[in-house]
C-alpha positions as CSV (number, residue, x, y, z in Angstrom):
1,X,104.2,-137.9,-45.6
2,X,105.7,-139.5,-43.2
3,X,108.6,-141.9,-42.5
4,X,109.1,-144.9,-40.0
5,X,110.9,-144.0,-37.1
6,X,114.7,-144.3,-36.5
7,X,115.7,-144.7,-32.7
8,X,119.2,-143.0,-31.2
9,X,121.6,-145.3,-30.0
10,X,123.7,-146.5,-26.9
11,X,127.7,-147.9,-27.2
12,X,127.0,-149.1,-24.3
13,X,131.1,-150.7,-24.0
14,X,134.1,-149.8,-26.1
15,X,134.1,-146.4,-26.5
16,X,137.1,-145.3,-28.3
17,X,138.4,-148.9,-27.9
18,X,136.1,-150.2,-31.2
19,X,138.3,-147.8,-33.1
20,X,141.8,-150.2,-31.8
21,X,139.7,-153.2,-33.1
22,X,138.6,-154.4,-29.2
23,X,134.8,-155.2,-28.4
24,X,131.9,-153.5,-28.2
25,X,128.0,-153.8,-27.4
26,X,125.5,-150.9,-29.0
27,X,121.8,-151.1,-27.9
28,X,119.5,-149.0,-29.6
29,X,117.9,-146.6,-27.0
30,X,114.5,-145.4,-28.2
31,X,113.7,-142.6,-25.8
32,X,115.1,-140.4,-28.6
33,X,113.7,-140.7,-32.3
34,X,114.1,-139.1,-35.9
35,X,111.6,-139.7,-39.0
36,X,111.3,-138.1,-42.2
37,X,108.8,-135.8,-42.9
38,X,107.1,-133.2,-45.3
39,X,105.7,-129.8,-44.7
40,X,105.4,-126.8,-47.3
41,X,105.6,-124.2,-45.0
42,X,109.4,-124.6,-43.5
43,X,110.7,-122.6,-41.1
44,X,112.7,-122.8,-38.0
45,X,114.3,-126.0,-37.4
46,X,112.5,-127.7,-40.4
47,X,113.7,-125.4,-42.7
48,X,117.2,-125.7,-41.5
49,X,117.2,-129.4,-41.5
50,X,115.4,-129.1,-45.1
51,X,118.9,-127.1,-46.1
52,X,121.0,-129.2,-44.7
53,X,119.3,-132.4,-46.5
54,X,120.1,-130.4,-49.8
55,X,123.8,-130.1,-48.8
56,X,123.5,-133.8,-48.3
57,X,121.7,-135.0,-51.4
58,X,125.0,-133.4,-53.4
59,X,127.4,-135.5,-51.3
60,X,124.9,-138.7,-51.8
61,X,125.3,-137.7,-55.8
62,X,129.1,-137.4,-55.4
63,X,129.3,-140.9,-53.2
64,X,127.2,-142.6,-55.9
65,X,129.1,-140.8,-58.7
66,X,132.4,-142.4,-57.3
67,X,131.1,-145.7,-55.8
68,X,128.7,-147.0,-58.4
69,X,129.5,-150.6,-56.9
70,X,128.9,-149.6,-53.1
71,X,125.5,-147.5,-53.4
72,X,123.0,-146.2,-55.4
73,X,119.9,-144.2,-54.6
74,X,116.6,-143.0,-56.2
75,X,118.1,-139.5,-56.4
76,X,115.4,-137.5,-58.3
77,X,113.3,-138.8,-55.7
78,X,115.0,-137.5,-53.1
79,X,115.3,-134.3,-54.8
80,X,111.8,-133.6,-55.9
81,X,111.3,-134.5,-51.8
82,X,113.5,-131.7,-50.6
83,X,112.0,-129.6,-53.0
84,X,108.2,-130.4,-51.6
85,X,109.6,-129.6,-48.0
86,X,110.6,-132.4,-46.8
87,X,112.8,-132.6,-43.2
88,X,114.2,-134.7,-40.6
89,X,111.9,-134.1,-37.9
90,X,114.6,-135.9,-34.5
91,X,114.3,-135.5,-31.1
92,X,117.5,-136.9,-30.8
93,X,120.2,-134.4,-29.5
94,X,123.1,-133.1,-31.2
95,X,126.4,-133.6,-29.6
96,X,125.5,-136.2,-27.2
97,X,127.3,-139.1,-28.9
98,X,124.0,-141.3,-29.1
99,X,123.6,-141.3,-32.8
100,X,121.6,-138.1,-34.2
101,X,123.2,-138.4,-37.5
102,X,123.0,-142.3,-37.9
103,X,119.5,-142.4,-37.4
104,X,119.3,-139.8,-40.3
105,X,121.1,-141.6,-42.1
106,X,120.0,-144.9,-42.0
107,X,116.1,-143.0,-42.4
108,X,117.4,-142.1,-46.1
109,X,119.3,-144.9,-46.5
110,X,115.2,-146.7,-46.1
111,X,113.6,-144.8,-48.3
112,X,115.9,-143.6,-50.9
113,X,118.9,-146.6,-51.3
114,X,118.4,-149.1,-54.8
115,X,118.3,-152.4,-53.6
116,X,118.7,-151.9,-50.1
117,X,119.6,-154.3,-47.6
118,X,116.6,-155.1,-45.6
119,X,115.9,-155.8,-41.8
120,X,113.4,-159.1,-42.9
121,X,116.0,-161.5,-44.4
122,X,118.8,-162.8,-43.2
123,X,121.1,-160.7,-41.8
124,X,125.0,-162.9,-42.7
125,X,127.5,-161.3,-41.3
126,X,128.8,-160.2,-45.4
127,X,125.3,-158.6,-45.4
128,X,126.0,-156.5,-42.2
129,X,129.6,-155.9,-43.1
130,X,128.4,-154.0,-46.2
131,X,125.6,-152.4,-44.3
132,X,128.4,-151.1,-42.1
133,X,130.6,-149.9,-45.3
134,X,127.5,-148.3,-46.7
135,X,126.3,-146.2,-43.5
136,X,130.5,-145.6,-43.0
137,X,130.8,-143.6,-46.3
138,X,127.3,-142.5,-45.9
139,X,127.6,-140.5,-42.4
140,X,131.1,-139.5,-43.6
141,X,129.7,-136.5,-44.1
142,X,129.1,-135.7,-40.9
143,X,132.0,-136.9,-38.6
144,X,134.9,-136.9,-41.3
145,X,135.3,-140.7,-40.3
146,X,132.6,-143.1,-39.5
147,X,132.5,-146.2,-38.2
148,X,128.9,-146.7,-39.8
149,X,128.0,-148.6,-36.5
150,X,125.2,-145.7,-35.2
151,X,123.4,-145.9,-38.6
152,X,124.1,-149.8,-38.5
153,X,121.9,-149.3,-35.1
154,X,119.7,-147.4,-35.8
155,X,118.6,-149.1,-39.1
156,X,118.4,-152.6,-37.7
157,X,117.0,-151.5,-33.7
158,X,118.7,-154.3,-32.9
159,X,121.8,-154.4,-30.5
160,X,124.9,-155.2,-31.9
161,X,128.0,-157.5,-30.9
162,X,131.1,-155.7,-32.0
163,X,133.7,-158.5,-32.2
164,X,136.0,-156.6,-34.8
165,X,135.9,-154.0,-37.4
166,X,135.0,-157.2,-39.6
167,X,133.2,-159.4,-37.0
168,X,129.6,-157.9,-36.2
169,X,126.1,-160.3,-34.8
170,X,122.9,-159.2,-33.9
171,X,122.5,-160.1,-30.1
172,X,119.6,-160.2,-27.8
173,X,119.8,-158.6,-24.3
174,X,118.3,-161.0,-21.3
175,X,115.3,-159.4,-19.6
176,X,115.4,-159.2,-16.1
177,X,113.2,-160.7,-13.9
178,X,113.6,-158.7,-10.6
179,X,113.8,-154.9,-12.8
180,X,115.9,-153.5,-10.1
181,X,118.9,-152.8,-12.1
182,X,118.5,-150.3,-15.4
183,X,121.2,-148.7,-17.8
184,X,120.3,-144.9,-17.8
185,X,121.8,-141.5,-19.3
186,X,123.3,-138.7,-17.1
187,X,122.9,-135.4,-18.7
188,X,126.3,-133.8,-18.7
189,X,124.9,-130.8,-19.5
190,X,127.7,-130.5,-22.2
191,X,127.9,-130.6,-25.9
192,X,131.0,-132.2,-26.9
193,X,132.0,-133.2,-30.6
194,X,133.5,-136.5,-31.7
195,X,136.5,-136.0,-33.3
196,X,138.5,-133.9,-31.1
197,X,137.8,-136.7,-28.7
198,X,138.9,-139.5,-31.0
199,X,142.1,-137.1,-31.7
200,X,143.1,-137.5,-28.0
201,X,142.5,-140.8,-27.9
202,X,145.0,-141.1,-31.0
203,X,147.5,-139.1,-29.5
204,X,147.2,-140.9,-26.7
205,X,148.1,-144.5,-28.4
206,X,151.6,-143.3,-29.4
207,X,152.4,-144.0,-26.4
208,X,153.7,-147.4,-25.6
209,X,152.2,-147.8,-22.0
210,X,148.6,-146.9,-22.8
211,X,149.0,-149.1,-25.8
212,X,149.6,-151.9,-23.2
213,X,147.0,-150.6,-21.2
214,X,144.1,-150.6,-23.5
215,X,145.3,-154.5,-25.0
216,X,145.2,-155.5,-21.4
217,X,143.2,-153.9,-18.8
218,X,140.7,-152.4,-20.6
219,X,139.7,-154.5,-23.3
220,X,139.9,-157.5,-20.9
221,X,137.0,-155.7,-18.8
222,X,134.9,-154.7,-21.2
223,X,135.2,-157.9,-22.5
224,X,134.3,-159.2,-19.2
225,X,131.4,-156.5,-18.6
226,X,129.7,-157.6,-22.3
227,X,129.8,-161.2,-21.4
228,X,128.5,-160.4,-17.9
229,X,125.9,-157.8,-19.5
230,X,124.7,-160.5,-22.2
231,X,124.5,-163.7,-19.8
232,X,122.6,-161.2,-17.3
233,X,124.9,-162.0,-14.4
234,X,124.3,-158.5,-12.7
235,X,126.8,-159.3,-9.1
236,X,129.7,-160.2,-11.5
237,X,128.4,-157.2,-14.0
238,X,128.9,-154.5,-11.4
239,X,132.3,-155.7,-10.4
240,X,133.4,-155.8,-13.8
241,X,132.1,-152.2,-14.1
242,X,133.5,-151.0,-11.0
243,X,137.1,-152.1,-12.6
244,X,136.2,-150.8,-16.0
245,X,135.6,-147.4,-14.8
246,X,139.0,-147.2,-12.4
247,X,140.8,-147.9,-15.7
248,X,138.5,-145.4,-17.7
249,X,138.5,-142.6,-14.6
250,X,142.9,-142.9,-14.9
251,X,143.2,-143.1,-18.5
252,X,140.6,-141.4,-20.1
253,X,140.1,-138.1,-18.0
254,X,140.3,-135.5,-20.8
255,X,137.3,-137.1,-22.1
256,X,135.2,-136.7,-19.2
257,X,133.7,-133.5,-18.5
258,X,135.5,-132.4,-15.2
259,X,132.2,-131.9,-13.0
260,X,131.9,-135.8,-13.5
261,X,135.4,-136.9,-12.0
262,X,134.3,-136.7,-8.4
């Protein structure tokens, strides 16, 4: 056995501002991948994954158990799976912030959910708002708090406008003629976990002036950067960047690993 593939993801604007309710764009990024698969002889990182999927199936019981009306899955399937030695079999790494549990997630969510929303019909906007709920309580488990927009990602491969919390589209990205320009990763080198991150971030919108700051400033260039990003207007792009990331570099410092501030 083995299971389509799930790609990792990209937010590739509104870190941390998403979570205040301002814009975002995610773009799937399939350099890293994650499917399901089966092997009866487990060991190594198939056999931890196989144990952690156990730990998960009770949560999925529990969520089910609680939430008849949000999700149900084929959970003796799932079961008599883990129990044949199936894993999640990812090269997608751990810590990195581009969506190792979502694509898990959204993998099971494929094979496992009852009556599953599927990518073929027509995604509404009601559709992908209960998508998002779904994959929220889902990777929950992970994270604590989930926005459900990684699995949301991952599921679909499909960028995806973040307008609000309740306003999401599927959006195309222009191609580009002249292939001179290209997002690309820098490897920090660093694992770093979400939530202490998102904590800071918190703590840091008690205060009144970066309150102001991320209404003004930096959801008005992000803003700018996704409509510039989207349109493919690369000279107004980088300008909008290059004011993003002054705003970013002042106010977001704890959250960049200190080699990078240079």
């Amino acid at each position: 056995m083995k299971g389509p593939l799930f790609y990792s993801k990209i937010l590739l604007f509104g870190e941390y501002g998403i979570i205040k309710d301002s814009r975002g764009l995610s773009i799937p990024y399939n350099f890293f991948k994650g499917a399901l698969k089966k092997d009866p002889d487990l060991k190594g990182k198939s056999l931890d994954s196989n144990r952690a999927l156990k730990e998960y199936s009770r949560y999925l019981e529990k969520l089910q158990e609680t939430s008849p009306e949000l999700v149900s899955f084929d959970l003796e399937a799932l079961k008599a799976d883990l129990d044949e030695g199936m894993f999640f079999d990812s090269s997608i790494p751990q810590g990195y912030g581009v969506g190792s549990s979502g694509a898990l997630v959204a993998a099971i969510y494929d094979k496992y959910a009852n009556d599953k929303i599927t990518v073929l019909e027509n995604l509404t906007r009601d559709k992908l708002l209960k998508l998002k709920n779904v994959f929220s309580r889902m990777e929950s488990f992970f994270h604590g708090k989930s926005s459900g927009l990684d699995p949301l990602n991952s599921y679909l491969s499909l960028p995806i406008l973040i307008n609000s919390k309740d306003n999401l589209e599927p959006t195309g990205i222009p191609s580009q003629a002249s292939g001179k320009g290209a997002v690309f990763l820098l490897d920090s080198e660093m694992i770093g976990e979400t939530q202490p991150m998102v904590n800071i971030f918190m703590n840091k919108m008690k205060n009144e002036g970066f309150r102001k700051m991320i209404d003004q400033d930096f959801a008005r260039y992000t803003d700018s950067c996704i409509e510039d990003f989207l349109q493919g207007d690369v000279k107004s792009l980088f300008g909008n960047v290059k004011k993003l990331s002054k705003v970013v570099l002042k106010h977001f410092k704890p959250m960049i690993p200190k080699s990078f501030h240079q």
